[in-house]
Residue frames relative to the residue before (quaternion, step in Angstrom):
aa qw qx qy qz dx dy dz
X 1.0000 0.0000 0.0000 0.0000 0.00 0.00 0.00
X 0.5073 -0.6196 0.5715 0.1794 3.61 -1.04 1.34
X 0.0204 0.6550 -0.7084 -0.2623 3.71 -1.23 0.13
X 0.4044 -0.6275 0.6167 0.2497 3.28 -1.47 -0.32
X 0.0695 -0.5852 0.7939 0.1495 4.00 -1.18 -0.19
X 0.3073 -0.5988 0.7165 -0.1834 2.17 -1.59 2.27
X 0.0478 -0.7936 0.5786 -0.1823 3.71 -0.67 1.53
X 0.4542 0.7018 -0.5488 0.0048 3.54 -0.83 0.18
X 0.6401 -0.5132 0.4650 0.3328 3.66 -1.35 0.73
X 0.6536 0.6414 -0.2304 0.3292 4.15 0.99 -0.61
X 0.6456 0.3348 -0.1645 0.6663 2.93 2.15 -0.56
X 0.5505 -0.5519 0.4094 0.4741 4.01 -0.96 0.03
X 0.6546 -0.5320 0.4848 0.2311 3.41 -1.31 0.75
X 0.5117 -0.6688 0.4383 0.3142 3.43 -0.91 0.91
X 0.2087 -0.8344 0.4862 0.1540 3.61 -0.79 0.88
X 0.6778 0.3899 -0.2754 0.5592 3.22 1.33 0.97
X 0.5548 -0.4563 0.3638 0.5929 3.47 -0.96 -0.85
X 0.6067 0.5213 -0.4987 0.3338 3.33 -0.45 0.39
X 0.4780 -0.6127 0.5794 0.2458 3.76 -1.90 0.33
X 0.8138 -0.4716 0.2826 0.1882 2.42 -1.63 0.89
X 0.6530 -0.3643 0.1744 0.6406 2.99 1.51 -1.06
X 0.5404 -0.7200 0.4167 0.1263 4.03 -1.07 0.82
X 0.0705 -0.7792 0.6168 0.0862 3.69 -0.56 0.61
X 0.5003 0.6795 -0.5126 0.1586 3.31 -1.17 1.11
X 0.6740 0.0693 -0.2322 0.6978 3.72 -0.76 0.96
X 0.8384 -0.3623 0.3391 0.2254 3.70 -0.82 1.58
X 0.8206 0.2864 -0.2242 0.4408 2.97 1.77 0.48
X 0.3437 -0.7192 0.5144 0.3162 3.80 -1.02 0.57
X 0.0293 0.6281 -0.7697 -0.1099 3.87 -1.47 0.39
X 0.3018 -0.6994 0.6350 -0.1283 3.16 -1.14 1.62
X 0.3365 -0.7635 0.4862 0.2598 3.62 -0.18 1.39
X 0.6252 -0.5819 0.3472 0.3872 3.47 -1.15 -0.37
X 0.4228 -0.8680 0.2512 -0.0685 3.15 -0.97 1.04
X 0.3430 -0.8650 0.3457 0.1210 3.23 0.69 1.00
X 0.5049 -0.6664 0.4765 0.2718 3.75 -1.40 0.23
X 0.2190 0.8727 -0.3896 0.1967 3.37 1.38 1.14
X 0.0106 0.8140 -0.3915 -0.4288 3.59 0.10 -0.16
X 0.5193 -0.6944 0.3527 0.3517 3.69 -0.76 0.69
X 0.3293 0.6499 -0.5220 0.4436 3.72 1.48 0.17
X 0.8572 0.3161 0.0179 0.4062 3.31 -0.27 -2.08
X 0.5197 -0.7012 0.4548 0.1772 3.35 1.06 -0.52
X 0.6720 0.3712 -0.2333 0.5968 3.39 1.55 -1.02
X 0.7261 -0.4239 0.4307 0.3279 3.27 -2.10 0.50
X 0.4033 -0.7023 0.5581 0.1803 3.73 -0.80 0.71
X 0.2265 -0.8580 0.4607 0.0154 3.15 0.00 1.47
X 0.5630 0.4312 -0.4495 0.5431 4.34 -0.80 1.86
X 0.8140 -0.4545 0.1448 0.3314 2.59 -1.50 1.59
X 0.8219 -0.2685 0.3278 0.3806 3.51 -1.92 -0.12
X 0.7680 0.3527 -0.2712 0.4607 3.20 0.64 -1.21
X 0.4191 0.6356 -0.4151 0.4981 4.06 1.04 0.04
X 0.8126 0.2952 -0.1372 0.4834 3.24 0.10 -1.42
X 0.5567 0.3769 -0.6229 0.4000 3.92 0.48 -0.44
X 0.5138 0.6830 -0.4318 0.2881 3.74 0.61 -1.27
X 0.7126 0.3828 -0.2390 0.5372 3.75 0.52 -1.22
X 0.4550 0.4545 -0.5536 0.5290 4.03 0.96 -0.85
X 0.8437 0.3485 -0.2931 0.2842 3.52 -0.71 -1.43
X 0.6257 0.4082 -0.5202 0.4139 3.68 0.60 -0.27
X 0.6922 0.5273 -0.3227 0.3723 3.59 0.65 -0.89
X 0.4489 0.5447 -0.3984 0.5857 3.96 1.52 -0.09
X 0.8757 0.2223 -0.2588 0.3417 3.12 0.26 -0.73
X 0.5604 0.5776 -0.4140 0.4253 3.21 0.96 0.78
X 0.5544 0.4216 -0.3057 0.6492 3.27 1.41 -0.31
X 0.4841 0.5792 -0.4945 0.4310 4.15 0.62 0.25
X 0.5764 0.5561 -0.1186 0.5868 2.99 0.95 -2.33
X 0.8276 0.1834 -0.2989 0.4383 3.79 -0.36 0.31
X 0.4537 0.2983 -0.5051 0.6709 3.79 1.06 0.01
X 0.7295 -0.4462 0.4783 0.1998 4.31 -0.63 0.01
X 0.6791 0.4791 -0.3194 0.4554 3.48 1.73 0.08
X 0.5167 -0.5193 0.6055 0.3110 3.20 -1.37 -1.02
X 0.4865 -0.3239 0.6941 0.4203 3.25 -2.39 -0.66
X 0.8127 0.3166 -0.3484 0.3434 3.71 0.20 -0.32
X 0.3877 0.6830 -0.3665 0.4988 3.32 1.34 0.57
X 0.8746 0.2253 -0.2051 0.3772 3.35 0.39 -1.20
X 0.6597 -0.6200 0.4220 -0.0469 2.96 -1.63 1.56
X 0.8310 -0.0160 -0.0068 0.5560 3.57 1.15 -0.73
X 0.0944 0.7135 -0.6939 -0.0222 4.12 -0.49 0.55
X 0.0822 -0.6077 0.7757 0.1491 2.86 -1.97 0.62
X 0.3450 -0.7787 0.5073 0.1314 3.28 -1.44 1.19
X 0.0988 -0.8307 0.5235 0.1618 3.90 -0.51 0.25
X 0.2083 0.7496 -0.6210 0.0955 3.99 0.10 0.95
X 0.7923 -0.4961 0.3406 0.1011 2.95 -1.75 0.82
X 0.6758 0.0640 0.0928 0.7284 3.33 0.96 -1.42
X 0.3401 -0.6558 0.6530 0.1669 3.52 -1.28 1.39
X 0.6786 0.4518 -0.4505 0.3639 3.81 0.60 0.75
X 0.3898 0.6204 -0.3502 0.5836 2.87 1.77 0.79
X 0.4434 0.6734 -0.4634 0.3677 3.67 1.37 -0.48
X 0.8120 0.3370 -0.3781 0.2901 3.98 0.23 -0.55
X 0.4201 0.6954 -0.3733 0.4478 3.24 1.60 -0.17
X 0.7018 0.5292 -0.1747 0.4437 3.12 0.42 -1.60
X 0.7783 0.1764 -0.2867 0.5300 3.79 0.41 -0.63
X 0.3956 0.6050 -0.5492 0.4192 3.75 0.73 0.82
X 0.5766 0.5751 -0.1661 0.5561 3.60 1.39 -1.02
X 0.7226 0.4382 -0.1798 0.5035 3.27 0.55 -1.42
X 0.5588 0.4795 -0.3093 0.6018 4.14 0.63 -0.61
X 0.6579 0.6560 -0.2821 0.2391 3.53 0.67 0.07
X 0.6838 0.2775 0.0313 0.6742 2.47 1.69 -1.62
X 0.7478 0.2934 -0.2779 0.5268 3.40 1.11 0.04
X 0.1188 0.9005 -0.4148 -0.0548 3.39 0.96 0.94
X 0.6170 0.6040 -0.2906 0.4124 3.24 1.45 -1.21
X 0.8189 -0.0294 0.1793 0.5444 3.47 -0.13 -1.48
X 0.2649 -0.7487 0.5828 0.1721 3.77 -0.20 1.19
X 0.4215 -0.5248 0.6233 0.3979 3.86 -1.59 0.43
X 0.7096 -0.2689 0.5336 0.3734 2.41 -2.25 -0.43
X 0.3225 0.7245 -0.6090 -0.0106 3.88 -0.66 0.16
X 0.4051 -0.5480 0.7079 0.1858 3.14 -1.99 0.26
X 0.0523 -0.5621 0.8249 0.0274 3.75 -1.26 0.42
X 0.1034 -0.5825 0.8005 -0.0961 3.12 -2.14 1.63
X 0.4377 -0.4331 0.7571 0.2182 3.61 -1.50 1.16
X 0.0691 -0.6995 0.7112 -0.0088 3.93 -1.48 0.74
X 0.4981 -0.5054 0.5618 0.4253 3.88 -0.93 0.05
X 0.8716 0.0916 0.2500 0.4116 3.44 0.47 -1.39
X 0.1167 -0.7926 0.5932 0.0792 3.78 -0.46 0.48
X 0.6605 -0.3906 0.4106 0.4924 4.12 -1.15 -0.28
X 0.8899 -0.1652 0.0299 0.4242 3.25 -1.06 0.58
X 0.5840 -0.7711 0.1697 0.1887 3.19 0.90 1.55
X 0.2964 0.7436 -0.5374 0.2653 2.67 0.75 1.95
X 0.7109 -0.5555 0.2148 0.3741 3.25 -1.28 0.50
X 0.8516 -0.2085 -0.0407 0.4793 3.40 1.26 -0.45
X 0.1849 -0.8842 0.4000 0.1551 3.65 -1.44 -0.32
X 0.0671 0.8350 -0.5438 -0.0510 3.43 -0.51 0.12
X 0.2639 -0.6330 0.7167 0.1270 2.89 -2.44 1.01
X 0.3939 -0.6505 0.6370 0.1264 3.29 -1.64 0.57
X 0.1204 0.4172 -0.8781 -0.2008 3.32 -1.89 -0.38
X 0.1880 -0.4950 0.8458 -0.0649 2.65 -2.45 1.17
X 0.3982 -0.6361 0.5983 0.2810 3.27 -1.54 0.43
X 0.5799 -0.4760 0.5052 0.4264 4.04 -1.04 0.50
């Protein structure tokens, strides 16, 4: 099985080794995504429900260039800081996944990259 590296300038640059996100077997895995904006470069700065907003636009821009979607993907796992941020966060989330929610997990963390409130990765099918 072939992967691919999935790259685009619409989402924030990887701040590590790793891609943006991976094509292979009929499917996309999209690392995790931060509230960065890819203009400025800097963390978008307001509450949970701010920043998931920037997480999810910036997922779906790195879908949209591997050839998918938000209605494509099949599994997310969320990472947020404070778990009293959970109802915020899936106000936001119900947004972009109005039609047919994935599968997802949500984990309380100590800490996230540059100390934001949260993140998430996907797989989507192609």
């Amino acid at each position: 099985m072939e992967k691919e590296v999935v790259c685009t300038d619409r989402a924030p640059a990887a701040i590590g080794p790793y891609s943006q996100a991976i094509k292979a077997g009929g499917f996309v895995f999209v690392s995790g995504q931060i509230p960065i904006d890819p203009v400025t470069g800097k963390v978008v700065e307001g509450d949970i429900k701010v920043q998931t907003r920037q997480v999810l636009n910036n997922l779906r821009e790195v879908l949209a260039a591997a050839g998918t979607s938000l209605e494509r993907v099949v599994k997310a796992t969320v990472f947020i800081t404070d778990v009293n941020d959970f109802p915020g966060l899936n106000e936001v989330y119900a947004e972009f996944f109005a039609r047919s929610a994935p599968a997802r997990s949500c984990v309380a963390v100590s800490r996230l990259p540059k100390d934001v409130l949260v993140e998430i990765e996907a797989i989507a099918l192609l």
